[in-house]
N, C-alpha and C positions, 0 to 999 in steps of 0.2 A: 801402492799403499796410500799415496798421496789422496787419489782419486776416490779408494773408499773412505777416507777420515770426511773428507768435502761430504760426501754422502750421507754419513752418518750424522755429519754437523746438520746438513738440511734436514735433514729427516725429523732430528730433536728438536729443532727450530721451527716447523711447519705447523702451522695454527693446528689444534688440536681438532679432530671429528668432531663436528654439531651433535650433541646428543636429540635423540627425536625426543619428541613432547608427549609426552605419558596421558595428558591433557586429548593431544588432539590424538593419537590414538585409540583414545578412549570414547572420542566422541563419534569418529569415523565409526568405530565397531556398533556402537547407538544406532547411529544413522543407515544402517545396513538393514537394520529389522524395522524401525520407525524414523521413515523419512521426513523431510522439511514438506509444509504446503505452506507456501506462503499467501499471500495477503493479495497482492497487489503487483503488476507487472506491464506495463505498458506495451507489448509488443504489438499488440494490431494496431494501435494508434502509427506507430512506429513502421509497420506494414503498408498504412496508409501514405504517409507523408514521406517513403523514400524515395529520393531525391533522381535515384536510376530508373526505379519502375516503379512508380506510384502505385498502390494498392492490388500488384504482383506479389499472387502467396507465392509461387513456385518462384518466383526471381528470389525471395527473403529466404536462403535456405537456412532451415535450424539447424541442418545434419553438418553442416560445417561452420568452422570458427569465424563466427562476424566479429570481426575485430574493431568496425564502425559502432558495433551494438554492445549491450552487456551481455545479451543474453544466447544461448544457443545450446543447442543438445548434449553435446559433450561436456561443455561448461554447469551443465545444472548437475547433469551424473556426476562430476567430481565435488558438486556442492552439494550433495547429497539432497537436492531437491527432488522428491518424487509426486511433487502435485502443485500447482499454482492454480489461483484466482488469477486469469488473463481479465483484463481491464477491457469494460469496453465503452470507452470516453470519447463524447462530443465536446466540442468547445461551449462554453455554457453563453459566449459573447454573440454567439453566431444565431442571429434570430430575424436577418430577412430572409430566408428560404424557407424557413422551421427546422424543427429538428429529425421527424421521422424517418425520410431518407436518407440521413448521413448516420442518425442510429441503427438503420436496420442496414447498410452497405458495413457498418461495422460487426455487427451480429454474424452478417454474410464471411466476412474477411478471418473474424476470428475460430466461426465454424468450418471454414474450408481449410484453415491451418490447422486443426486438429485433426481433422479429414484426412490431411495431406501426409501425414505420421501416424499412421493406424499399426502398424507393429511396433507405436514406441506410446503412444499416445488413447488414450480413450476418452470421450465426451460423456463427463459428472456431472450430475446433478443431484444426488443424497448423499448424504456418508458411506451407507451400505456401499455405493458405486467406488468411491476411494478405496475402501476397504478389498473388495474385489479386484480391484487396480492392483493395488499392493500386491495380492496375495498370486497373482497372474505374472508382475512382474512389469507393472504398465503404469503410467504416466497417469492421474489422474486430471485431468484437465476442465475445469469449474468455469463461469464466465459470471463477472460481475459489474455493473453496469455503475457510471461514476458519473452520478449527477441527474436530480431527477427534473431537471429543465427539460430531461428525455422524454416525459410523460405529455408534455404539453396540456397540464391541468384533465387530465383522462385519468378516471381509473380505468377505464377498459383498455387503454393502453399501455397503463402498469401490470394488466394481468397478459396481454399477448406478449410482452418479452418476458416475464417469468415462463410463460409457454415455451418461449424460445431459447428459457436455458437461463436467463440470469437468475442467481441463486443472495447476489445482497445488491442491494441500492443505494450508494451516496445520497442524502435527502436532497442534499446542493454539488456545486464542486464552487467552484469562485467566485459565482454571480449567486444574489439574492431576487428568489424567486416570486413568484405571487403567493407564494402559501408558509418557505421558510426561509428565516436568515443564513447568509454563506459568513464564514470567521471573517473573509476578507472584501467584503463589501459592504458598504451600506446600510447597517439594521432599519427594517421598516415596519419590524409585524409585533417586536419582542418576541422573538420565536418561533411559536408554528402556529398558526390560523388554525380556525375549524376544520376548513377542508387538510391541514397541513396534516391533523391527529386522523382525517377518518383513511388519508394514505398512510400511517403508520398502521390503523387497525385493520385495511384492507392489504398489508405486507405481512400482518401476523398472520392474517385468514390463509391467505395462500401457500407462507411458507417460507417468504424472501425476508432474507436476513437484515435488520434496519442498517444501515451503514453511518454513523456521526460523524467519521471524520470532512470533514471540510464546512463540517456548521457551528456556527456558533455557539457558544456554552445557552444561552436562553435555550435553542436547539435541543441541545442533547438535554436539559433537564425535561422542557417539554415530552419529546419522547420516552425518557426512561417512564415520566409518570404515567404513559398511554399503553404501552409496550407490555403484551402478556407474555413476550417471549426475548429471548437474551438478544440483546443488539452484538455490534462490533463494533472497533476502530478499525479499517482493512490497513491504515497505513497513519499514524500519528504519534509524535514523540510526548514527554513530558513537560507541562508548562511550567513546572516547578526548577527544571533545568534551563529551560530555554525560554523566554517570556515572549514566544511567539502566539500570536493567536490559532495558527493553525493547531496548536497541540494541548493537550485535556489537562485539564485544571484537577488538584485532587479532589477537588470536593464531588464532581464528578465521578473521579476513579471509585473514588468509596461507595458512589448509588452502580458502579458495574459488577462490583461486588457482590451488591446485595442481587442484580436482577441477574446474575450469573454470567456476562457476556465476557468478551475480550476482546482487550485493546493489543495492535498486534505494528511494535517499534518500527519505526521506519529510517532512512537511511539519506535524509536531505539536508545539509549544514546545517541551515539556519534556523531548521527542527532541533536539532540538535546540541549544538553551541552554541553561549550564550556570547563567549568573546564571539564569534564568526556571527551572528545574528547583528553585534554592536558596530562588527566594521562593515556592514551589507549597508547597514542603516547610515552611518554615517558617508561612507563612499554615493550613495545613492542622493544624500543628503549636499554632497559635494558637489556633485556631475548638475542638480541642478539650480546650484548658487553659480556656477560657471555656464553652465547656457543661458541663463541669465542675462550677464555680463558681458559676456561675449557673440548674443544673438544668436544670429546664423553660420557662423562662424566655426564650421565644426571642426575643423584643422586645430585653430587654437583650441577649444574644450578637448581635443585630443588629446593635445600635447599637455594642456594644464592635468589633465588624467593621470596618462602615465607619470607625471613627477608626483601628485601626490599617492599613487599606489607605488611608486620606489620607495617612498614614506611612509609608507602605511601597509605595510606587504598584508597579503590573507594569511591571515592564524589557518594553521593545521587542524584539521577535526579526524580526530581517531579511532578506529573501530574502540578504544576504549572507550571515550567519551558516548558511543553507542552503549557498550552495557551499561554505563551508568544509568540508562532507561530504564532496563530490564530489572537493573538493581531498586530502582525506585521503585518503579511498578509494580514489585515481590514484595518489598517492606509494606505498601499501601491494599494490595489489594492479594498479595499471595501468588504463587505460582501457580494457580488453577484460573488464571485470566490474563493471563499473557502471552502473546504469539509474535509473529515475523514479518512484516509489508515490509518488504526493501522498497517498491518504488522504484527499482530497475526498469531503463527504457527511460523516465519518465523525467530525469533529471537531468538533463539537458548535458550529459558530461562531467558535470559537476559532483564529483565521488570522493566519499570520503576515506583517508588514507588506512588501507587495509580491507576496505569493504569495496572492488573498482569493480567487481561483477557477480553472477550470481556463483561462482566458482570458487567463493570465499567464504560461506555459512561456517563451514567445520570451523574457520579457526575463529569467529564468534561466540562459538558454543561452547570452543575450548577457553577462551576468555574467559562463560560464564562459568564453566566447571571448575579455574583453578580460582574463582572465586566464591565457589562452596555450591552450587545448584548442585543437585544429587542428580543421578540419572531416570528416576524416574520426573522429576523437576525438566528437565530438558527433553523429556519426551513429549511432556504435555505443552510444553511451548513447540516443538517441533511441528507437531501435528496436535496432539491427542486435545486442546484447548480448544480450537476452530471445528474439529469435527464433533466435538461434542455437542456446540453453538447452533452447529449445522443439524446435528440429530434434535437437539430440543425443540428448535423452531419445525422441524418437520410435525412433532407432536404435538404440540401447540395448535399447528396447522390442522391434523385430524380431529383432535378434539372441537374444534371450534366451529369448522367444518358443517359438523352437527347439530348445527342447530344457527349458524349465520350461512346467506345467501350472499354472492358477488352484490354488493356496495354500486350501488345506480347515483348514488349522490354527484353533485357537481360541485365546484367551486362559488357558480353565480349562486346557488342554493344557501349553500353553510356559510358564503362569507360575505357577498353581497346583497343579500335580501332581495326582494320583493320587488319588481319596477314598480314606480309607483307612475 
């Protein structure tokens, strides 16, 4: 008798059943008929630079859990990812070899990894092709090229990797180029050069989607006023939140608006938070008033480190602090130009709390739903926003087609003049 009283005491006393979330049930059943494509996703780079087998597809298996990685097959199916923009990013510093062979070794890396997944995976290049994806039951898998230091001042080299599958173009990634300013370099041109607009008008002609994240506001106004067809952000947060330069200013958001494109949240602190942006800057600010002081001496800047980061712990950045993006974004420009870069792979580790892989989407969405997105609001950030982006620029591309010729201009032409 004793032994069932103890029983029934535990029993009343045992924390109650988690009730499930009405929220992310709800978005899970979304996500079954209209998957996630995201933006932005580093794994070839990531393919490249592992550390076991450097630039081994078959070593980087998707089919199981890389726990080293964010990303992997069964983790995007539970995230209901059914399409990604795979990245396909050179370092923009790297300029005694050139760039072509390490662009086109990445082209190589990233199309043999889709190659490699052909009953889970298919290689995109229009909407129509996602859609068919979908409707098959298959991965749509899109390549977009980050940083156009790639071109090496060529348009005939911006139209052979649109050949080879890249469907949008970062104008820059970190370094400012001969034709446009990077957010985080340098300004040299105020924006984009001659030659910088007739690669904007030869990206319309073709069909590849302008990319602005990683240039600076001159940049993106430049473009928006050249641009017959809707640009994107594939991966940039709000600068009205976070006063980083990598992320859009609204007076910006308001002309994506008008030119129809979208900007598509991304998942990097210091994009993000404004306290986490203030202690990056100040800790950074720190590390070199102490090497400084202390020379060569790295043991001591060590040591003075870790005490003042005991002091200064890192503030949390939270998949809420994320929708606060989404939330801006929708006030400013509406739910018909907002999408999803996580930027998985690509952040070094550094995740923010709730969002640590691509196996985390749903409870994003569910975030945004139990703060009022409707369902059809989160289908068109899910997917339905980028593919649209993606069908207008193909139209664009026909129309224009008709009546303009591949673009012979040069750089030394439009921006240098005449030897004299």
């Amino acid at each position: 008798m004793r032994r069932l009283a103890a029983f029934l005491l535990l029993v009343a006393t045992a924390a109650p059943a988690q009730t499930p979330d009405p929220y992310l049930a709800r978005v899970k059943k979304l996500l079954a008929t209209t998957p996630i494509i995201d933006g932005h996703n580093d794994v070839p780079w990531e393919i490249r630079e592992n550390a076991e087998m450097p630039r081994d597809v078959d070593h980087f298996d998707l089919r199981t859990n890389l726990k080293k990685q964010d990303t992997d097959l069964p983790r995007l199916k539970a995230g209901g990812v059914g399409g990604q923009f795979w990245s396909i990013y050179i370092p923009g510093e790297v300029k005694d070899s050139g760039y072509a062979r390490i662009q086109l070794e990445q082209f190589d890396i990233a199309r043999r990894m889709i190659a490699k997944y052909d009953k889970e995976m298919v290689f995109a290049k229009t909407a129509a092709d996602a859609k068919r994806a979908f409707a098959a039951g298959k991965f749509p898998s899109f390549l977009g090229m980050e940083g156009g230091h790639a071109i090496e001042n060529s348009l005939g080299a911006l139209r052979i990797y649109y050949e080879l599958g890249a469907r949008y173009m970062t104008l820059t990634h970190n370094v400012t180029l001969d034709w446009a300013d990077a957010a985080l370099d340098k300004p040299t041109h105020g924006g984009l050069t001659p030659f910088g607009k007739e690669v904007v008008r030869e990206m319309n002609r073709m069909g590849m989607i302008v990319d602005l994240s990683h240039v600076s506001p001159a940049v993106m106004s430049d473009a928006l006023n050249v641009t017959e067809s809707p640009v994107m952000f594939s991966h940039s947060s709000a600068r009205a939140l976070a006063d980083h330069p990598r992320d859009v200013p609204d007076s910006i958001l308001v002309r994506v608006k008008k030119n129809g494109g979208v900007v598509m949240v991304t998942f990097v602190r210091e994009f993000v938070s404004q306290k986490h942006l203030n202690w990056r800057t100040a800790r950074d600010v720190r590390r070199r008033e102490l090497t400084a002081s202390f020379g060569g001496d790295t043991a001591r800047v060590r040591a003075a480190m870790t005490e003042w980061l005991a002091a200064n712990p890192e503030p949390v950045v939270t998949l809420s602090d994320v929708a606060d993006h989404f939330d801006h974004y929708k006030k400013i420009m509406g739910a018909d130009h907002v999408g999803i870069g996580g930027d998985f792979d690509g952040v070094g580790g550094e995740h923010i709390a709730g969002l640590e892989d691509v196996s985390t989407y749903p409870a994003l969405l569910a975030e945004l739903a139990r703060r009022g997105w409707t369902d059809d609001e989160l289908r068109k950030v899910a997917s339905g926003n980028i593919l649209r982006v993606l069908a207008e620029n193909e139209k664009v591309a026909a129309r224009l087609q008709k009546t303009r010729k591949p673009s012979t201009k040069t750089i030394d032409e439009l921006d240098r003049g005449p030897k004299m």
